[in-house]
C-alpha positions in Angstrom: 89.4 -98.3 56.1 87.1 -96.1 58.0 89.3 -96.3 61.7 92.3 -95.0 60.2 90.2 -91.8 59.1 88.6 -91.5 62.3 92.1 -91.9 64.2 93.6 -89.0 61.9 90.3 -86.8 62.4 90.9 -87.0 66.3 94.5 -86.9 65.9 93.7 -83.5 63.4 91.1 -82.2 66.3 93.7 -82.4 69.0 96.0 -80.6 67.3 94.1 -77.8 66.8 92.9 -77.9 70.2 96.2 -77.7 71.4 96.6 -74.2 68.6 94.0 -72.7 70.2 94.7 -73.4 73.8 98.0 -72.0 73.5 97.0 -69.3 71.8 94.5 -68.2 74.7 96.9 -69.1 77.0 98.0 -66.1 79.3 102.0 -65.8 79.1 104.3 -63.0 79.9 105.1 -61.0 76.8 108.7 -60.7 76.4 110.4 -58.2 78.4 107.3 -58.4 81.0 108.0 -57.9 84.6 107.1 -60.7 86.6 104.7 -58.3 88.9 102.9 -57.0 86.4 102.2 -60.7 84.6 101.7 -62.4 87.9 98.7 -59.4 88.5 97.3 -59.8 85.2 96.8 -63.6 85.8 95.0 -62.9 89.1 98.0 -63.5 91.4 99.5 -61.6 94.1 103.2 -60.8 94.1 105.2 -60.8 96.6 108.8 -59.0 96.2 110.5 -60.1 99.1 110.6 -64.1 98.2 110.0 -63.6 94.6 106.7 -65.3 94.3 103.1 -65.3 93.2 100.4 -66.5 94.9 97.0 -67.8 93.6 98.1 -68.1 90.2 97.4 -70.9 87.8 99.7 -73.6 86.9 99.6 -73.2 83.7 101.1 -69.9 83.9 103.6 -70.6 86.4 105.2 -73.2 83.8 104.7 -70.7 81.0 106.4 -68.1 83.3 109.3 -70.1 83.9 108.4 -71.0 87.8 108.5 -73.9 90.0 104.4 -74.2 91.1 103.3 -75.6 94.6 99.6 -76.5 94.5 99.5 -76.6 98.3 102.3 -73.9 99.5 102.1 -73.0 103.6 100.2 -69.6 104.8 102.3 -69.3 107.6 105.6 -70.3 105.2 107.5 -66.9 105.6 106.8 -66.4 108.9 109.9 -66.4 111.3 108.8 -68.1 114.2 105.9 -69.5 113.0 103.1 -70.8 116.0 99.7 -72.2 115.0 98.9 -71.7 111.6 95.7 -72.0 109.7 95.5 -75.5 107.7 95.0 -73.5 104.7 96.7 -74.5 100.9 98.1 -71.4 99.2 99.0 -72.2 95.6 102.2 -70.5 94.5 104.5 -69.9 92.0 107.9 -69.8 92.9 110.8 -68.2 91.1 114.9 -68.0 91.4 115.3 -65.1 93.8 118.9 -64.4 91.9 118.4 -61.4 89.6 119.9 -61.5 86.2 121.7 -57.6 85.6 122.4 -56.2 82.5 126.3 -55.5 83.7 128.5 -56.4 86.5 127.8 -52.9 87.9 123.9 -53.9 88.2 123.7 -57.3 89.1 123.2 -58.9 92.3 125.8 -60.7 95.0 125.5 -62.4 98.5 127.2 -61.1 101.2 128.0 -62.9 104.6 124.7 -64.7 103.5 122.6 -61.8 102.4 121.3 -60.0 98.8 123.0 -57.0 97.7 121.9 -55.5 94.5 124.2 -52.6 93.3 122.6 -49.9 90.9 125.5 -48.4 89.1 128.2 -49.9 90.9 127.4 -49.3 94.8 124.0 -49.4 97.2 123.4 -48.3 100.4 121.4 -50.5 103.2 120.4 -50.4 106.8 123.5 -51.8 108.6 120.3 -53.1 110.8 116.5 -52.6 111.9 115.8 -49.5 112.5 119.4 -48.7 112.8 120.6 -45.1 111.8 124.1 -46.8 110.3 124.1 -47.2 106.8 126.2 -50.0 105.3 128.0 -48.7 101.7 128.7 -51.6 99.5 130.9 -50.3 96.3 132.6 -51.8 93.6 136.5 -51.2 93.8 137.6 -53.0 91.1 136.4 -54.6 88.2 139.0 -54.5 85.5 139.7 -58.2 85.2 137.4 -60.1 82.6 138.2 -63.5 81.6 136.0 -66.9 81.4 135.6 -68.2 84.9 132.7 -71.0 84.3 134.6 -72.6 81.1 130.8 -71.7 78.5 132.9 -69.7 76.3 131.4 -66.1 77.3 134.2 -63.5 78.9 133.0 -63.1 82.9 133.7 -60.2 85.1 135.9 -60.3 88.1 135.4 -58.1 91.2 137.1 -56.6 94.4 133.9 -55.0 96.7 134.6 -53.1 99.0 131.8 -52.6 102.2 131.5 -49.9 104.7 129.3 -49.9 107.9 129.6 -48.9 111.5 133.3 -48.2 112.9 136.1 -47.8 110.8 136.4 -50.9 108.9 136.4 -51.5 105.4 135.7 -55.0 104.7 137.2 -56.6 100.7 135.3 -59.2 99.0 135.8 -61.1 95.9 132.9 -62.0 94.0 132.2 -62.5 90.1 129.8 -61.5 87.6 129.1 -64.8 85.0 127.7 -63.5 81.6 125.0 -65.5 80.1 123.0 -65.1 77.2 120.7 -62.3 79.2 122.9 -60.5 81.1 125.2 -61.5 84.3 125.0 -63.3 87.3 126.4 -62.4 90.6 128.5 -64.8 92.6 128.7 -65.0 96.5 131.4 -62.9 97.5 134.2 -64.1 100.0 135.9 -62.2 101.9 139.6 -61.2 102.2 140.3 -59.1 104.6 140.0 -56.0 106.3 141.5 -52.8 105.4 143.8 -54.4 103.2 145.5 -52.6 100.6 144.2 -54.3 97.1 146.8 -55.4 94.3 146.4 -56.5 90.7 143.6 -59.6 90.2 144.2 -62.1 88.1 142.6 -65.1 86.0 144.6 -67.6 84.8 143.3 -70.5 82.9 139.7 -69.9 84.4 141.5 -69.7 88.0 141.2 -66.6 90.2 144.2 -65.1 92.2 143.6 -61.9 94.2 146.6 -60.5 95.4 147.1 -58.1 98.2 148.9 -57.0 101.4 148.1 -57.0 104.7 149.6 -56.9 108.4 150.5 -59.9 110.8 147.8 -61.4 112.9 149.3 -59.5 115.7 149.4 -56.1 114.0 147.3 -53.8 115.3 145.4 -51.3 112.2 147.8 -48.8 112.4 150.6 -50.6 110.8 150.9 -50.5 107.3 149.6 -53.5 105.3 153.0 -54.8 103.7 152.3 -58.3 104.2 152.1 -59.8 100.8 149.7 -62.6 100.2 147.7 -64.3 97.3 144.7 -66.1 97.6 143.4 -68.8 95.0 139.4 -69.3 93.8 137.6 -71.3 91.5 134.0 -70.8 90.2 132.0 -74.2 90.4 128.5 -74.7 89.6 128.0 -70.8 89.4 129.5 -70.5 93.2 132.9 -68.9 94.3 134.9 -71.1 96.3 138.6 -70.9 97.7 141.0 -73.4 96.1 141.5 -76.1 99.0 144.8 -75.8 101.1 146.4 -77.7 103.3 145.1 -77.5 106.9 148.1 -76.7 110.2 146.1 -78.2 113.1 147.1 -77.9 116.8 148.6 -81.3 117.4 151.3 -81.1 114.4 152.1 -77.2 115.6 153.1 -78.6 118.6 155.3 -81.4 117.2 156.7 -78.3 114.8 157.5 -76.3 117.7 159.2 -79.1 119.5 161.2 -80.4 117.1 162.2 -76.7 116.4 162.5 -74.7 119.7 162.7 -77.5 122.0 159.6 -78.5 125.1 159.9 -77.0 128.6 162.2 -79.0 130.8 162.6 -78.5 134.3 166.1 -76.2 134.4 164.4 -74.0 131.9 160.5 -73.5 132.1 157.3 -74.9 133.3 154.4 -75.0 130.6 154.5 -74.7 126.7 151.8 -73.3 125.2 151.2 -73.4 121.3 148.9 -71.8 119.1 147.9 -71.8 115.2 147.1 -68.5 114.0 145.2 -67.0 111.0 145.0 -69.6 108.6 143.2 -67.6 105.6 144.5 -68.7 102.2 146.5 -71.4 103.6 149.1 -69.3 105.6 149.7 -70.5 109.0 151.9 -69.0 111.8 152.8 -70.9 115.1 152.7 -69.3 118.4 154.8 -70.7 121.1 155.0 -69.1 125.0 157.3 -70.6 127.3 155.9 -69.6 130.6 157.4 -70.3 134.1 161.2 -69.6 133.0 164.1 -70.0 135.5 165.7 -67.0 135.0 165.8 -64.2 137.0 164.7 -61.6 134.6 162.2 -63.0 132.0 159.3 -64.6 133.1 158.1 -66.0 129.9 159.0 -66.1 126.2 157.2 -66.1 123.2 158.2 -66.6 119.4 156.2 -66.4 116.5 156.9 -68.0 113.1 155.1 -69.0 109.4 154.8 -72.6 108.5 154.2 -74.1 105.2 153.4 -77.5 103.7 155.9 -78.6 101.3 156.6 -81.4 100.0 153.6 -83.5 102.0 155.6 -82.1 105.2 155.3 -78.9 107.4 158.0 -76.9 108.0 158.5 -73.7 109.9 160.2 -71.0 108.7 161.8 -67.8 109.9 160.4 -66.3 113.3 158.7 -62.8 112.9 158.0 -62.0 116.3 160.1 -62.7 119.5 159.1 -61.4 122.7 159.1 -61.6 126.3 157.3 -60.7 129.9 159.6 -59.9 132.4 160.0 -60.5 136.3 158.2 -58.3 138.6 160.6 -55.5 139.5 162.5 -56.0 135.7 160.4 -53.6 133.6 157.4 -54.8 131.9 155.0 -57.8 132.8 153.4 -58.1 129.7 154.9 -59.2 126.2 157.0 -56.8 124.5 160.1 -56.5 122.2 161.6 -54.3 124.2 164.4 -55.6 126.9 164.1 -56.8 130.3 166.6 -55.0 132.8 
């Protein structure tokens, strides 16, 4: 009878041991800033990677990080040469920022952090660069739940600002969670564009806009109208896959279409797949070497689509030509040879 008591005596001790080691246990009190906890355990912060180095394990777990006992001095460094054989232990934490709206939270941008305070945030378009780079919110009207967890997420058009004239659109998303929202990457969709009505439906993004043909130059209008499709997976933004025009099935298209060069009309065919974004495709083809007199070469330009598991192409947008030497102008226009 007397092992069973011992076994509940030690089995009493370790409990308590465990009461008292957590209760001497440094952790962050709630609302803490990661700094200020990571200096109060005898760690050193560092902002830039979101780390702290020398702390204990214990508080790294407690702190919600991911702890590596024997972490590289020379880790951060960009081209790293010889580097001491030293262990650094260090605590590790999600660099992603949690905001307290979509206006405050943080995004990724060609790759790169942007934090906006209050809806916008200015940033070095480069070292040492006297160019600023704006990036502003534009719109963020459209709520709905992108990530299916119940909770109404925010959806935005950014807009982004830095040296020439350009103004650069993303689409990103701000996903609520139970202590604020998390930014999305942001893709982007165009340049100077001019923005329409967003839309969710069914947890499926549609961002519609206009913009100018591929061969439009900034100063036309954008009346081109186009929607593109996005889905949020595993907290990322991605564009809704689309059928791919590659440049051995243009060629077929413009073929079967507009005909090949033959010898009593032209000498070379050239084709060419442009833009592509969103899954609209146009075909280029110049006709170069023409027997004629006047025109040189000639050069149409049409959309094609995939319907019905086929390519088509449709109406031709653009038809020009280069004339002769001596027949007006030698490099593609609209307007007439003579």
């Amino acid at each position: 009878m007397s092992r069973p008591r011992s076994t509940l005596s030690s089995a009493v001790s370790f409990a308590i041991f465990l009461v008292v080691v957590c209760a001497v246990m440094p952790t962050p009190a709630p609302g803490q800033r990661l700094p200020e906890s990571c200096a109060q355990n005898n760690g050193m912060w560092l902002e830039k990677y979101k780390e702290c180095e020398y702390a204990s394990r214990e508080w790294c777990g407690t702190a919600g990080g991911h702890f590596d006992e024997c972490g590289s001095a020379c880790r951060h460094e960009p081209n790293p040469g010889p580097c001491t054989m030293q262990c650094v232990p260090v605590c590790k934490f999600a660099t992603h920022m949690i905001g307290k709206d979509a206006a405050n939270s943080e995004y990724v941008i060609d790759g790169k952090s942007v934090v906006l305070k209050e809806g916008q945030t200015e940033k070095q378009a480069a070292p040492g660069s006297a160019t600023v780079a704006t990036t502003r919110i534009f719109d963020a009207t459209t709520t709905g739940d992108l990530n299916r967890d119940g909770r109404d997420d925010v959806l935005l058009l950014l807009v982004q600002n830095a040296s020439g004239s350009g103004s650069f659109y993303y689409v990103a998303a701000a996903l609520r969670t139970k202590d604020g929202y998390r930014g999305t990457n942001a893709i982007l969709i165009g340049d100077r564009i001019a923005p329409r009505a967003m839309e969710i439906r069914d947890g499926m993004i549609v961002v519609n806009y206009g913009e100018r043909y591929p061969w439009e130059s900034f100063a036309v209008p954008p009346l081109v109208s186009r929607s593109r499709y996005f889905v949020v997976e595993a907290d990322e933004l991605k564009e809704k896959p689309f059928a791919v025009l590659d440049q051995e099935v243009a060629r077929k298209l413009v073929v079967s279409k507009w005909g090949d060069c033959q010898p009593e009309t032209c000498s070379k065919l050239t084709v060419n797949v442009l833009d592509g974004r969103g899954g609209v495709w146009y075909v280029e083809a110049i006709y170069e070497g023409m027997v004629d007199d006047v025109v040189r070469a000639r050069k149409k330009v049409a959309e094609a689509y995939y319907k019905n598991e086929a390519w088509e192409v449709g109406r031709v947008l653009l038809t020009e030509q280069a004339c002769c030497r001596g027949r007006g102008h030698e490099n593609f226009s609209s307007d007439a040879c003579r």
